[in-house]
DSSP file (Angstrom, degrees, kcal/mol; ACC not computed):
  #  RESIDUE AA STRUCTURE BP1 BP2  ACC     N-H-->O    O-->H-N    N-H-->O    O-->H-N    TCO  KAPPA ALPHA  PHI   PSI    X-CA   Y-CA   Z-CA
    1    1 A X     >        0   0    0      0, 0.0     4,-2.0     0, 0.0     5,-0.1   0.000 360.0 360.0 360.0 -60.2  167.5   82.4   92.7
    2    2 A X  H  >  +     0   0    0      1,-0.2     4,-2.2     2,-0.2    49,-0.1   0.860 360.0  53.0 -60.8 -43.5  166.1   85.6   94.2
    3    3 A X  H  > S+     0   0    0      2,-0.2     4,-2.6     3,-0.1     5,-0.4   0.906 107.6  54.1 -44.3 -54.7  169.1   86.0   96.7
    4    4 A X  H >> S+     0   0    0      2,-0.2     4,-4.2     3,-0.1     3,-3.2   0.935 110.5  52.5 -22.2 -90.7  171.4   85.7   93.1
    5    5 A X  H 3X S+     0   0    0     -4,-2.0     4,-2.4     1,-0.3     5,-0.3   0.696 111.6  46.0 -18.9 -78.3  168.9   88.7   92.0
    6    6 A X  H 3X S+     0   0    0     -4,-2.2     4,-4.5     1,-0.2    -1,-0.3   0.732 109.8  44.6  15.0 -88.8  169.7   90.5   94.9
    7    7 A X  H <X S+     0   0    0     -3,-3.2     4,-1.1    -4,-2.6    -2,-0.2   0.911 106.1  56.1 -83.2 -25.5  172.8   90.5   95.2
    8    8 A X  H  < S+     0   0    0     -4,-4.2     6,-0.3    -5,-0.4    -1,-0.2   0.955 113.8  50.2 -56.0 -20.6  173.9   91.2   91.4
    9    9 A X  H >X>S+     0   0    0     -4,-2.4     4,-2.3     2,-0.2     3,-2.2   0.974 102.4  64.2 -61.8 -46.3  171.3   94.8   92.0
   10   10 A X  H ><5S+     0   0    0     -4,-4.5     3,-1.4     1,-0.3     5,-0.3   0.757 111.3  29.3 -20.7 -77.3  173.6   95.0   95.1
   11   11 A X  T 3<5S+     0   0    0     -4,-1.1    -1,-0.3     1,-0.2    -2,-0.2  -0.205 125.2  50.7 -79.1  42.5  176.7   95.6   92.6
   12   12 A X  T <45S-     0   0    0     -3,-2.2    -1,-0.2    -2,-0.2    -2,-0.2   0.288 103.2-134.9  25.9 -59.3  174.6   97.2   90.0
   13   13 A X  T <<5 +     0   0    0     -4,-2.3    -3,-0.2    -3,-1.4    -4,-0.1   0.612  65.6 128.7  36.1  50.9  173.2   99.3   92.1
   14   14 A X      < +     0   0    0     -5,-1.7    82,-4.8    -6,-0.3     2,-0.5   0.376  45.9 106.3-107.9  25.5  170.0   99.0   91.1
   15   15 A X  E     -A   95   0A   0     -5,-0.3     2,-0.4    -6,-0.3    80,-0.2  -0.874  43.4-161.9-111.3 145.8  168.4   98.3   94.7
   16   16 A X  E     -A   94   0A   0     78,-2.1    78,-0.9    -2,-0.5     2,-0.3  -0.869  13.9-145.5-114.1 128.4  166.5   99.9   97.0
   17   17 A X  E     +A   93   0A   0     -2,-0.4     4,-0.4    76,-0.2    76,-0.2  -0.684  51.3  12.7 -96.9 165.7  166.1   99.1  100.7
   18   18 A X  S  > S-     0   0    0     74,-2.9     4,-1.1    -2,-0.3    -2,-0.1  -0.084  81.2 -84.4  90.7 165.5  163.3   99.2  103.2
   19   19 A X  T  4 S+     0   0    0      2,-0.2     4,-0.4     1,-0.1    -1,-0.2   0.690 119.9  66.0 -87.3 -20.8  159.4   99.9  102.7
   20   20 A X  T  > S+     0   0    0      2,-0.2     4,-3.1    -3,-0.2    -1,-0.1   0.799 109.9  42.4 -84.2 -45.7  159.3  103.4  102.7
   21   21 A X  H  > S+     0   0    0     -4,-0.4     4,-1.7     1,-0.2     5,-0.5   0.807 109.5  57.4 -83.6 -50.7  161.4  103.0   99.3
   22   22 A X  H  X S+     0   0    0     -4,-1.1     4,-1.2     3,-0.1    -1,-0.2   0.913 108.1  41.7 -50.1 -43.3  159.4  100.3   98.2
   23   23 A X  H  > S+     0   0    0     -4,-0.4     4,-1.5     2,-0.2    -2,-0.2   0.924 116.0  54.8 -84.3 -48.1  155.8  102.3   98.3
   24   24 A X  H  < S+     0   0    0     -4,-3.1    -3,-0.1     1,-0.2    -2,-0.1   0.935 121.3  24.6 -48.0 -49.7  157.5  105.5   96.7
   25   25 A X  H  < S+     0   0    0     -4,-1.7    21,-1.4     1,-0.2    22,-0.4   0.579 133.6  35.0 -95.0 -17.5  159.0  103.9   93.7
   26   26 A X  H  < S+     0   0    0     -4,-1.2    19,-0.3    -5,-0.5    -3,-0.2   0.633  70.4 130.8-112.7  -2.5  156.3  100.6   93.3
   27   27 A X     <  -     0   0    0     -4,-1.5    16,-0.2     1,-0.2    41,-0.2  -0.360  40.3-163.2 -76.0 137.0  153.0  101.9   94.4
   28   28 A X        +     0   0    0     39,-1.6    -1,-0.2    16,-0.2    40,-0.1   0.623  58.8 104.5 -78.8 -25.3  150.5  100.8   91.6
   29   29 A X        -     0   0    0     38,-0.7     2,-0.3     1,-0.1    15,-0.2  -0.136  64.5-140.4 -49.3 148.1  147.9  103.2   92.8
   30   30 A X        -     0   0    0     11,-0.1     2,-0.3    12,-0.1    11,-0.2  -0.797  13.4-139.2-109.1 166.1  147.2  106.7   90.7
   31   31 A X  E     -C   40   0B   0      9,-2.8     9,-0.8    -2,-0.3     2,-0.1  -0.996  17.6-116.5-138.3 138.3  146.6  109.7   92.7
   32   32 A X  E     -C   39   0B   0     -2,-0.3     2,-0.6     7,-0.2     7,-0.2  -0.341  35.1-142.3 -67.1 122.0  143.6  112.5   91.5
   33   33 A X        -     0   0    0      5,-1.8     5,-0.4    -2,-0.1    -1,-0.1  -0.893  17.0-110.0-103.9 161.1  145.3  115.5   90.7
   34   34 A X  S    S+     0   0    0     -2,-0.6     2,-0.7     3,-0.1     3,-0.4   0.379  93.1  72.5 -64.2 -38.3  143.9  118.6   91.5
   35   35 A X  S >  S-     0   0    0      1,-0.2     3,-1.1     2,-0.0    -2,-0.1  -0.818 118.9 -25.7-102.0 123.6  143.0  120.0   87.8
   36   36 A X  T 3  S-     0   0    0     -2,-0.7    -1,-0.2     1,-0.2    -2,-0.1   0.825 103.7 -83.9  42.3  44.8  140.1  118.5   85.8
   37   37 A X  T 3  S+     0   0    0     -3,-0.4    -1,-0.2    -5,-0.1    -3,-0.1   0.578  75.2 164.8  52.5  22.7  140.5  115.4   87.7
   38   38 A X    <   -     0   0    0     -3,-1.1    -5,-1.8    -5,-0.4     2,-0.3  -0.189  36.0-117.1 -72.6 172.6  143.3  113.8   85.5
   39   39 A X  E     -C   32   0B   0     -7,-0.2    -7,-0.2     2,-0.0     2,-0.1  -0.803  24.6-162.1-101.6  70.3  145.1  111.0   86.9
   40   40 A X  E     +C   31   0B   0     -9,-0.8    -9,-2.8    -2,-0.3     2,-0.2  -0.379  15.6 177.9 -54.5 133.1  148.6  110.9   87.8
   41   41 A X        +     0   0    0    -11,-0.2   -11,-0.1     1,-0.1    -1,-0.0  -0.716  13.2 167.0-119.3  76.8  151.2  107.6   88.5
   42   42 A X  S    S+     0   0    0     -2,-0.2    -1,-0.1     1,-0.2   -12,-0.1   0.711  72.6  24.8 -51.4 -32.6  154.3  109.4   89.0
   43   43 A X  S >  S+     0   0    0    -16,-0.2     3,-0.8   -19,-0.1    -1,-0.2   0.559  89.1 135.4-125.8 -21.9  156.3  106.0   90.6
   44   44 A X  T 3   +     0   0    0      1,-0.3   -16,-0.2   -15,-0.2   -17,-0.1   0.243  67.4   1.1 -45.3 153.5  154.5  103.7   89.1
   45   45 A X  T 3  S+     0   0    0    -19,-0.3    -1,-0.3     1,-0.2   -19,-0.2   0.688  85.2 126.1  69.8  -1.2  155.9  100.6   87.4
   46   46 A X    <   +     0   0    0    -21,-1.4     2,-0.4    -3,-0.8    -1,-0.2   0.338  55.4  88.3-112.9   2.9  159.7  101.7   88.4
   47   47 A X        -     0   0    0    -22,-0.4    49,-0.2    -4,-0.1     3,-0.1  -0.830  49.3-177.8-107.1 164.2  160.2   98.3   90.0
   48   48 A X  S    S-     0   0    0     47,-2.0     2,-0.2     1,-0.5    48,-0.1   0.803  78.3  -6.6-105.3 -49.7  161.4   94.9   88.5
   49   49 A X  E     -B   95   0A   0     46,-0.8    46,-2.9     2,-0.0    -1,-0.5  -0.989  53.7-162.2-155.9 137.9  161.1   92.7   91.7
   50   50 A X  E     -B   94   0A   0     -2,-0.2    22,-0.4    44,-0.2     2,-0.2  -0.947  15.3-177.1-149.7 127.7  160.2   93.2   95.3
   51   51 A X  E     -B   93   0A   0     42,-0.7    42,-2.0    -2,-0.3     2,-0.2  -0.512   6.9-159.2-109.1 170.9  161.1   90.5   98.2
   52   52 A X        -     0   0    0     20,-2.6     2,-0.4    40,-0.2    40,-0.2  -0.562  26.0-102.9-135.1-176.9  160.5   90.4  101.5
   53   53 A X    >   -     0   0    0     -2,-0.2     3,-1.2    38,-0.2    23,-0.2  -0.822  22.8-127.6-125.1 150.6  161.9   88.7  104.2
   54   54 A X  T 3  S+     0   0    0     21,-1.2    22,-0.2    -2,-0.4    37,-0.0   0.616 114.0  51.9 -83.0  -1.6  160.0   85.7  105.5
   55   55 A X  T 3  S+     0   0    0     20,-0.3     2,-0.5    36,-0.1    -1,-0.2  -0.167  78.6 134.3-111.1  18.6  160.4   87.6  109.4
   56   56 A X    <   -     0   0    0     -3,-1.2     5,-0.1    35,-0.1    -4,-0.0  -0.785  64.9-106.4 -99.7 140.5  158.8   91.2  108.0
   57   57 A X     >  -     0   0    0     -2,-0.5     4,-1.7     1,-0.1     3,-0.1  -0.150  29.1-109.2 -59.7 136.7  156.0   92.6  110.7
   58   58 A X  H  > S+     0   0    0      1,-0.2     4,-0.6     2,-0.2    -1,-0.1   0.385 115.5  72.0 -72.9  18.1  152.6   92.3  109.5
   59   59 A X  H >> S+     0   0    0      3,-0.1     4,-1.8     2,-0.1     3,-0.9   0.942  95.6  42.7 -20.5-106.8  152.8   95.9  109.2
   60   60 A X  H 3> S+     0   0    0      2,-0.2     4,-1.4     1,-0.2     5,-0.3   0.755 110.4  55.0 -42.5 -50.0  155.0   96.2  106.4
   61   61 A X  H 3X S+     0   0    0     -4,-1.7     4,-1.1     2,-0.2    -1,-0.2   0.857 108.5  49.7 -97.5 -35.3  153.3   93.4  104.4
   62   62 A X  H XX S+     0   0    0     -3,-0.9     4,-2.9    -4,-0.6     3,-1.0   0.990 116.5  48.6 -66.6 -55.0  149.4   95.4  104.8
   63   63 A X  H 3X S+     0   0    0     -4,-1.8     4,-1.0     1,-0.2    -2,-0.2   0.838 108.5  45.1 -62.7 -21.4  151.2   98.3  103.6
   64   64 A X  H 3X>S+     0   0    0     -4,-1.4     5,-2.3     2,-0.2     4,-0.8   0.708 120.1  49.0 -62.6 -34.0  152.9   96.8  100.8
   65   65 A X  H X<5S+     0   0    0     -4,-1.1     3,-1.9    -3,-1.0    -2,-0.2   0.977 103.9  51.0 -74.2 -50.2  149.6   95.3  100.1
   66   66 A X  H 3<5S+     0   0    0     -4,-2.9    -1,-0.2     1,-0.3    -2,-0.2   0.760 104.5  60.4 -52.8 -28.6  147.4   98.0  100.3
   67   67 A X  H 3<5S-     0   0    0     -4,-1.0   -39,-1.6    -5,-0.3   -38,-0.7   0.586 111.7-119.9 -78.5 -28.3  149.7   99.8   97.9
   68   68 A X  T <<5 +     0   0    0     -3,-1.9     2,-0.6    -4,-0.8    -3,-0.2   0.680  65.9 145.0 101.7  21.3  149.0   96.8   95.1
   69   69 A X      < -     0   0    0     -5,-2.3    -1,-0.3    -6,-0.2    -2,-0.1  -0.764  40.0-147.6 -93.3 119.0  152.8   96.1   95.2
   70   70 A X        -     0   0    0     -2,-0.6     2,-0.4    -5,-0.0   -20,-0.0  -0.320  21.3-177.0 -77.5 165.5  153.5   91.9   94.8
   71   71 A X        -     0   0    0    -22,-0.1     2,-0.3     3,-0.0   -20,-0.3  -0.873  30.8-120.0-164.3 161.1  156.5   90.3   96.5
   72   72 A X        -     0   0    0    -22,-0.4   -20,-2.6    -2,-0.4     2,-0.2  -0.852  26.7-132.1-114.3 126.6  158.3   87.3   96.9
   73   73 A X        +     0   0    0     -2,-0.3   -20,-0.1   -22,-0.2     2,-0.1  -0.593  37.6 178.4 -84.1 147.9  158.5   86.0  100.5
   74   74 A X        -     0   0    0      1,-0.2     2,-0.2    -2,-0.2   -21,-0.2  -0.264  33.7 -51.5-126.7-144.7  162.4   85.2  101.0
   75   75 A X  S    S-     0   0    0      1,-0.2   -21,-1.2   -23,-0.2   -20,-0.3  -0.504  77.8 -67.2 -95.5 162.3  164.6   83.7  104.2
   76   76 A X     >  -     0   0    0    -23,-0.2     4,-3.0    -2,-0.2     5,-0.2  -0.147  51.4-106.4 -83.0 154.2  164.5   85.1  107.5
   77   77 A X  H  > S+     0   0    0      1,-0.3     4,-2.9     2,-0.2    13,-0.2   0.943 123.5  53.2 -73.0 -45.9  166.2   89.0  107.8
   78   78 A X  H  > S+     0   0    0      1,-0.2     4,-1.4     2,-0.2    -1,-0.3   0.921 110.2  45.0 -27.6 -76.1  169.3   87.2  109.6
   79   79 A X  H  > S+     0   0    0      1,-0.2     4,-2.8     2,-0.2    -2,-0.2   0.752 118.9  42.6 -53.3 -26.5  169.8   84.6  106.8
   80   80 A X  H  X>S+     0   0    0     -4,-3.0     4,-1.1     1,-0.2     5,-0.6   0.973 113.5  52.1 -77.0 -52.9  169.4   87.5  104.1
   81   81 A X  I  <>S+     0   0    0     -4,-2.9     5,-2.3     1,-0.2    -2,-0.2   0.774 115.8  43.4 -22.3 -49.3  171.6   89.8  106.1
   82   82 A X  I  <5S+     0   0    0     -4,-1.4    -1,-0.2     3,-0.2    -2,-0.2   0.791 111.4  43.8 -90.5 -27.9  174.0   87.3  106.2
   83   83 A X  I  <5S+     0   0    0     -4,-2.8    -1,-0.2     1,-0.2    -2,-0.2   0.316 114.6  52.7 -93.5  17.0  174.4   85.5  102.6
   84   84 A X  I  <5S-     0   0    0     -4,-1.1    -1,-0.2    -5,-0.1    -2,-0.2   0.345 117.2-119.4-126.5  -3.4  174.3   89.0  100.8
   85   85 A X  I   < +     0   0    0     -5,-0.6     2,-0.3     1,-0.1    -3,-0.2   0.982  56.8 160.8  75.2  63.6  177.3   90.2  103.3
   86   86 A X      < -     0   0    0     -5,-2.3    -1,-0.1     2,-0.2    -2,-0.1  -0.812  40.1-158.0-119.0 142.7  175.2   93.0  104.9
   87   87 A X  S    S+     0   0    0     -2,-0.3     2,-0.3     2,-0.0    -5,-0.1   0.016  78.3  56.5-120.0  27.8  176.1   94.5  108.3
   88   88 A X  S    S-     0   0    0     -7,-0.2     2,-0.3     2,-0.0    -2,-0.2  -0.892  82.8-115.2-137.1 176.3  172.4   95.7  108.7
   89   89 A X        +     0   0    0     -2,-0.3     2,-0.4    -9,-0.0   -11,-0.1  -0.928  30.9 174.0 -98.1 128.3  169.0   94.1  108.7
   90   90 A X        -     0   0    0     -2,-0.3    -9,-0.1   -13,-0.2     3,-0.1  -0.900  22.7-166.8-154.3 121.7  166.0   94.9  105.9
   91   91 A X  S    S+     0   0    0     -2,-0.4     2,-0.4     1,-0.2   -38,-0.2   0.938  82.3  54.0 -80.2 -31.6  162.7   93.3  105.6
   92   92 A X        +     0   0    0    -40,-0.2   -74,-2.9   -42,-0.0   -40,-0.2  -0.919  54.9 176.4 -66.1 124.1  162.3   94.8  102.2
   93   93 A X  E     -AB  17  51A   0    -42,-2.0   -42,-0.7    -2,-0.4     2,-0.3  -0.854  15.6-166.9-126.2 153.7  164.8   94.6   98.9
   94   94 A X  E     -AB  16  50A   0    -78,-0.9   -78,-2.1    -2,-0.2     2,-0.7  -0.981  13.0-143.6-133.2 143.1  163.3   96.5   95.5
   95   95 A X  E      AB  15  49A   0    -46,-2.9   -47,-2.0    -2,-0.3   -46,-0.8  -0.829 360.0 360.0-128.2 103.1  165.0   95.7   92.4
   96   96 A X              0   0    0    -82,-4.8    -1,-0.2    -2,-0.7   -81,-0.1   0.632 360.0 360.0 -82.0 360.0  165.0   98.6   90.5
């Protein structure tokens, strides 16, 4: 099911890879901004679904946490790599 998902963003293009892409566009967090202490979410909310790869460094998965962002654990980065016809590797897909 989630692989499906995937790939139909693929040709869509409504996906983002990596972690970096993930925290910009999914972090749930506000940040204070500077005048009269209002609250800004600028990215917030701008994702649908965000998997992971069941192989992603426990790295990536405290920042993803710390950031409030949920995922879905998937197949190992090979197996994803391989059924979505990818000639790279990505522990993070975001489905915008």
């Amino acid at each position: 099911m989630s692989v499906k998902e995937i790939s139909e963003a693929i040709e869509s293009g409504n996906i983002l890879f990596g972690v970096k892409q993930a925290l910009k566009y999914g972090s749930t967090h506000s940040s204070v901004s500077s005048k009269k202490g209002a609250k800004a979410s600028s990215s917030s909310g701008k994702l649908k679904n965000v998997f992971i790869a069941k192989d992603t460094r426990d790295e990536t998965v405290e920042k993803l946490d710390a950031a409030g962002i949920e995922f879905d654990v998937l197949k190992s980065k090979a197996d994803l790599a391989k059924e979505l016809n990818l000639d790279f590797m990505c522990e993070v897909f975001s489905i915008k």
